[in-house]
C-alpha positions as CSV (number, residue, x, y, z in Angstrom):
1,X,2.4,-60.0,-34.8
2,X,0.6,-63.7,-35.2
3,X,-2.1,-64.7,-37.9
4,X,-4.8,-66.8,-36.7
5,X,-6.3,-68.9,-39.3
6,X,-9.0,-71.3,-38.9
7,X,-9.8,-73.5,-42.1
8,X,-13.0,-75.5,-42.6
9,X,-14.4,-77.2,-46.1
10,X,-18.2,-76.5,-45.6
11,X,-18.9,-74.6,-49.0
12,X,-20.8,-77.1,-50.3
13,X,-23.2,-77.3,-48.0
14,X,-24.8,-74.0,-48.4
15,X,-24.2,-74.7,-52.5
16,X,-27.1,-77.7,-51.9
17,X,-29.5,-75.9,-50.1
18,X,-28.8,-77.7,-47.0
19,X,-29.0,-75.0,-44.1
20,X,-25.5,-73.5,-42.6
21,X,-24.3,-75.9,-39.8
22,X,-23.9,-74.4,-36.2
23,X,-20.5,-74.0,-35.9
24,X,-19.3,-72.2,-39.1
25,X,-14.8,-71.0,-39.7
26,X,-16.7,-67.0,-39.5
27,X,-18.5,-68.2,-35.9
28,X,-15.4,-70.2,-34.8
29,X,-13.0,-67.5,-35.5
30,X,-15.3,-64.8,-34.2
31,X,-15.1,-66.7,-30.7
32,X,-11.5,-67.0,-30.5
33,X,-10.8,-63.1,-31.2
34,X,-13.5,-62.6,-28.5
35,X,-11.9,-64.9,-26.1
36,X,-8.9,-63.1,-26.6
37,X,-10.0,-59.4,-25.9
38,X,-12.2,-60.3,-23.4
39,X,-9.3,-62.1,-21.2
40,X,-6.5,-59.9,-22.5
41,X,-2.5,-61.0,-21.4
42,X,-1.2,-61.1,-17.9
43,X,0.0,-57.5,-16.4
44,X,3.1,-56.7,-15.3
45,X,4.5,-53.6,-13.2
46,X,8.1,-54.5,-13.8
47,X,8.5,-52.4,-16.8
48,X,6.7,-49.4,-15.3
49,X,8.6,-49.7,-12.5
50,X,11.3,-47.5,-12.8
51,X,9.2,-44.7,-14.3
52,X,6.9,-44.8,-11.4
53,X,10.1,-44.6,-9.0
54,X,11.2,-41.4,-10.6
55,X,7.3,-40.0,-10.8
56,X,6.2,-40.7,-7.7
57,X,7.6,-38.6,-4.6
58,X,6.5,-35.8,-7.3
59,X,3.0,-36.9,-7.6
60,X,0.0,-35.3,-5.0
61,X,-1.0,-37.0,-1.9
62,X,-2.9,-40.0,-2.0
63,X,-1.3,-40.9,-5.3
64,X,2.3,-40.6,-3.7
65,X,1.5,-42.9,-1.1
66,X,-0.3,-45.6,-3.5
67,X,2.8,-45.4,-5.8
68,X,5.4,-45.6,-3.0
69,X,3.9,-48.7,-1.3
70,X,3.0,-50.8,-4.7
71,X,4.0,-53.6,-2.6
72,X,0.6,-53.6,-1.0
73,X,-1.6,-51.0,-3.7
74,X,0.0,-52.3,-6.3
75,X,-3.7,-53.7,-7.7
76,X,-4.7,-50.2,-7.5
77,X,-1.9,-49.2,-9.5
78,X,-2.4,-51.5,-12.3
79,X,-6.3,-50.4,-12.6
80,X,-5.1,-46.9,-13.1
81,X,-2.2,-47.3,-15.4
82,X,-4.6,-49.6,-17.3
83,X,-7.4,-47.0,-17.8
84,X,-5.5,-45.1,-20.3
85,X,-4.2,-46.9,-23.9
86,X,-0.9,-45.2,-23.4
87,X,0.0,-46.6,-20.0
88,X,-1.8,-49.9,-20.7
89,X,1.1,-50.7,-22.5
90,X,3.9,-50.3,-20.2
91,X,1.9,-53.0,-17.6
92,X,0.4,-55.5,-20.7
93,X,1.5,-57.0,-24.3
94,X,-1.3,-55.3,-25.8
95,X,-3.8,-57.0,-28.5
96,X,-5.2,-55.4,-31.7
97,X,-6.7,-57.5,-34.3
98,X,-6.0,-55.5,-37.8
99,X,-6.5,-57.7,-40.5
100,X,-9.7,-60.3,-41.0
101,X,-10.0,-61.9,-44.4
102,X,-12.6,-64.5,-45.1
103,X,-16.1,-65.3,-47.6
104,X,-16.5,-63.5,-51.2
105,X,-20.1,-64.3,-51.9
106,X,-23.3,-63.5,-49.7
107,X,-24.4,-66.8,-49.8
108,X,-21.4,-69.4,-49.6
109,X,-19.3,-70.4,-46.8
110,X,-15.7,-69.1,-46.9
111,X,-13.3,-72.0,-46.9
112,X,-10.6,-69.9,-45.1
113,X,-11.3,-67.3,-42.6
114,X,-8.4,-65.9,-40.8
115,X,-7.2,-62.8,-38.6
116,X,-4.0,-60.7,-38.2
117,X,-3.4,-60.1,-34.7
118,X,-0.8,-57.0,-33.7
119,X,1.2,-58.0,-30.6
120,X,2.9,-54.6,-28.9
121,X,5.0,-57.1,-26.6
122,X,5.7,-56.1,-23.0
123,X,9.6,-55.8,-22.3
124,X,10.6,-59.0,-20.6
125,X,8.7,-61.5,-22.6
126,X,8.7,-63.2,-25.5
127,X,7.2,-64.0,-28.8
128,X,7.0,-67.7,-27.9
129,X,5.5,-66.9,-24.4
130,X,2.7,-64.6,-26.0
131,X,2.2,-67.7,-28.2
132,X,1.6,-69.9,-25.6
133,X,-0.4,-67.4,-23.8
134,X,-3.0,-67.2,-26.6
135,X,-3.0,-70.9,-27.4
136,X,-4.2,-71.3,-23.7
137,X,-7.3,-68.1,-23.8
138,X,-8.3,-69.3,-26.8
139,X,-8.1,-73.4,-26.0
140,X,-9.6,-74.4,-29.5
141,X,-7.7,-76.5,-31.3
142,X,-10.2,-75.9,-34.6
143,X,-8.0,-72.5,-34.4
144,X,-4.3,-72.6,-36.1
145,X,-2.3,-70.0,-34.5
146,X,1.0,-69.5,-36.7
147,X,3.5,-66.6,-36.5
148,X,2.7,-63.7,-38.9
149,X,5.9,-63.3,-41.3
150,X,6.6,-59.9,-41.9
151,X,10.2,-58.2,-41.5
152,X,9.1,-55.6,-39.2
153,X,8.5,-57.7,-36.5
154,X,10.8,-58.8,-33.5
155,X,11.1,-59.2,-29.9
156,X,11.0,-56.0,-27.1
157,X,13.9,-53.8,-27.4
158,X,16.3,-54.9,-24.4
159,X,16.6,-52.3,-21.6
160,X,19.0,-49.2,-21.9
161,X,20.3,-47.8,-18.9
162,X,19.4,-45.3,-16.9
163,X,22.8,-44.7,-14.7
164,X,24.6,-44.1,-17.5
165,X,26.6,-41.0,-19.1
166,X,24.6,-40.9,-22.2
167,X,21.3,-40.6,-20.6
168,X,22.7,-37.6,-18.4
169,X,23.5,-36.0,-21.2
170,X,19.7,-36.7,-22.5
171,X,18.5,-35.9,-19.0
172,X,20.2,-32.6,-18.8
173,X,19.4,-31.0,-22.4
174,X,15.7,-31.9,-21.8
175,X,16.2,-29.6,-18.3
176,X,17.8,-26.9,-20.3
177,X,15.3,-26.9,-23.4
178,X,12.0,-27.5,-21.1
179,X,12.8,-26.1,-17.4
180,X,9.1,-27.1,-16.0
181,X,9.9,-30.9,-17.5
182,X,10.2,-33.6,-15.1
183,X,12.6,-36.3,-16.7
184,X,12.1,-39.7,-16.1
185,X,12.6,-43.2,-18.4
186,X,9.4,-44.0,-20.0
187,X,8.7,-47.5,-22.1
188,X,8.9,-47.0,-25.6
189,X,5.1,-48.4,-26.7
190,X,5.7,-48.4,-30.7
191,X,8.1,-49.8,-32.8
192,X,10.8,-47.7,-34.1
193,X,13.8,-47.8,-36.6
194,X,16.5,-47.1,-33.6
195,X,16.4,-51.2,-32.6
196,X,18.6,-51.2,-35.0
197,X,21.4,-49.3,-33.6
198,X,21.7,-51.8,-30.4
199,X,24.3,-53.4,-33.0
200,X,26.8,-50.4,-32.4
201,X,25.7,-49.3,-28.8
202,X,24.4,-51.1,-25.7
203,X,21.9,-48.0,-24.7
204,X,19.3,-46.5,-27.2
205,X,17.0,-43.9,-25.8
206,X,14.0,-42.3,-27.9
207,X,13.1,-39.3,-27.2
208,X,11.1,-36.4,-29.1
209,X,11.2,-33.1,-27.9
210,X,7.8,-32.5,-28.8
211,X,5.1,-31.0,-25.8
212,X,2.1,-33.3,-27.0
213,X,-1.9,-33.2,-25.9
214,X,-4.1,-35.7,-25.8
215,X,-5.9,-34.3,-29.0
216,X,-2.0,-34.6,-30.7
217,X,-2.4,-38.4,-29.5
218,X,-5.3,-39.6,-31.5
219,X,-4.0,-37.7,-34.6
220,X,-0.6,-40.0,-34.6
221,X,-1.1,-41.7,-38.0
222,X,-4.3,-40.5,-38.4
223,X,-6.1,-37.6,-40.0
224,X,-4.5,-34.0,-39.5
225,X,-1.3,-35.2,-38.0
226,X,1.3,-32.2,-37.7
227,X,3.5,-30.6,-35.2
228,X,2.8,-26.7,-34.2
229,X,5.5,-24.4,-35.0
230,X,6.6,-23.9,-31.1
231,X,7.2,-27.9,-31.3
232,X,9.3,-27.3,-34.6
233,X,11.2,-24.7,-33.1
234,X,12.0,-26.8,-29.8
235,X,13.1,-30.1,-31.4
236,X,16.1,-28.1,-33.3
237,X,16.8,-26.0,-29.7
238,X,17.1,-29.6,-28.5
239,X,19.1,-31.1,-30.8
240,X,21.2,-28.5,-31.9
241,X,22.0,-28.5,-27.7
242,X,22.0,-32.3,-27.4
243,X,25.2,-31.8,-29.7
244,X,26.8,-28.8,-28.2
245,X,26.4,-30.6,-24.8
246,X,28.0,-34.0,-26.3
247,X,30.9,-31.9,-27.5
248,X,31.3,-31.2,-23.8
249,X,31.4,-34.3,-22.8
C-alpha cells in the first residue's frame, strides 16, 4: 500500500473571512485520486498466461480460438478478463483508495489532507515500479506520494511451479474430491499468511476446496460470510485425502 498526502497552510484564510482560494489540499487531492482511477496501471497477460493455456482448448468456440491466438486477440482478451473484479487482477495491479483523512470543522481549511491507497500488485512488478507509475498519472508535484508503513505489506509472492511433484499431488486430490473440476494454476489475488512459508519451500500453492458463487464472492469479508455444510464437508474430504495421497508419495 502507499499514502498519498498533500499538505497546504491555508487555514487562515477562511479564519479572516477571505473567500476559499481555487485550488484548496481537499480539491488538489481529489484530482490526483481521480487521475489515478480514471488512468488505472498498465495491463499485463503474462500472469494469466498460464491459466489461460490450461482453460482454453476447454473453452466453447469463438472463445477457444480468441484464447489460442492471444498473439493477435490478445486486446480482446484483456477487455474480457478486465470486465470482472476477479480476473482484473490477474492482468492489472489493481487500485483502491481505503482511507481519506482530512478537515475537522465545517468552515476551516484542513491543513493536511491525505489518502491510503491499497495496491494488490501484479506478479512481476514491483513496489518501486507502481511508485513510479503513480508519480507519472498523477504528475503533481503539490502531491507527496510516500510508501504506507504497515507490516503486512510486501512485494507479489514469486511464482511456484506448475511441473512439479507437489502440485500433482494438489492436482490429483482436487480430481478425486471434485470429478467435474477442471484444475488449472490460478493467481492468488489477496494476500495470505502462506508467503511466509517460501522460507522453507520454493513452491506454495493456495488452494480452498470450497465450490463458491458469485453471491459467496461479495460476502468475503462482508456481511453474512459463511461456508454451506456441503463446502464443510468437502474441505476435510480434501485434506484428509491431500494427506493420505502425500503418504503415497
Amino acid at each position: 500500500t502507499q499514502e498519498c498526502p498533500y499538505a497546504c497552510m491555508w487555514r487562515e484564510w477562511l479564519r479572516t473571512g477571505m473567500p476559499p482560494i481555487p485550488n484548496t489540499p481537499v480539491g488538489v487531492l481529489a484530482k490526483a485520486l481521480t487521475r489515478l482511477e480514471e488512468a488505472q496501471l498498465p495491463v499485463n497477460l503474462d500472469a494469466a498466461a498460464v491459466l489461460l493455456d490450461h482453460i482454453g482448448p476447454e473453452m466453447k468456440w469463438p472463445t477457444k480460438l480468441l484464447v489460442a491466438n492471444r498473439w493477435l486477440f490478445s486486446p480482446i482478451v484483456k477487455q474480457v478478463l478486465l470486465g470482472s473484479p476477479q480476473t482484473a487482477a490477474t492482468v492489472r495491479t489493481t487500485i483502491a483508495p481505503t482511507i481519506i483523512a482530512g478537515g475537522e470543522k465545517e468552515n476551516v481549511l484542513p491543513d493536511t489532507v491525505s489518502a491510503v491507497i491499497n495496491f494488490r500488485i501484479l506478479p512481476g512488478s514491483s513496489p518501486q515500479e507502481v511508485e513510479e507509475q503513480v508519480r507519472a498519472i498523477i504528475s503533481d508535484d503539490r502531491v507527496k506520494i510516500t510508501p504506507y508503513e504497515v507490516k503486512s505489506a510486501s512485494s507479489p509472492s514469486p511464482y511456484s511451479g506448475i511441473d512439479t511433484r507437489e502440485f500433482a499431488l494438489v492436482a490429483s486430490t482436487v480430481r478425486q474430491i471434485f470429478p467435474d473440476a477442471l484444475v488449472a494454476p490460478f493467481v492468488m489475488v489477496a494476500m495470505t499468511d502462506s508467503r511466509h512459508f517460501y522460507v522453507v519451500s520454493d513452491n506454495v500453492y493456495r488452494f480452498q476446496p470450497i465450490r463458491t458463487s458469485s453471491k459467496d464472492l461479495g460476502r468475503i469479508h462482508g456481511v453474512n460470510e459463511r461456508v454451506s455444510k456441503e463446502n464443510y464437508r468437502n474441505s476435510l474430504h480434501f485434506f484428509v485425502q491431500l494427506l493420505m495421497n502425500a503418504d503415497d508419495v
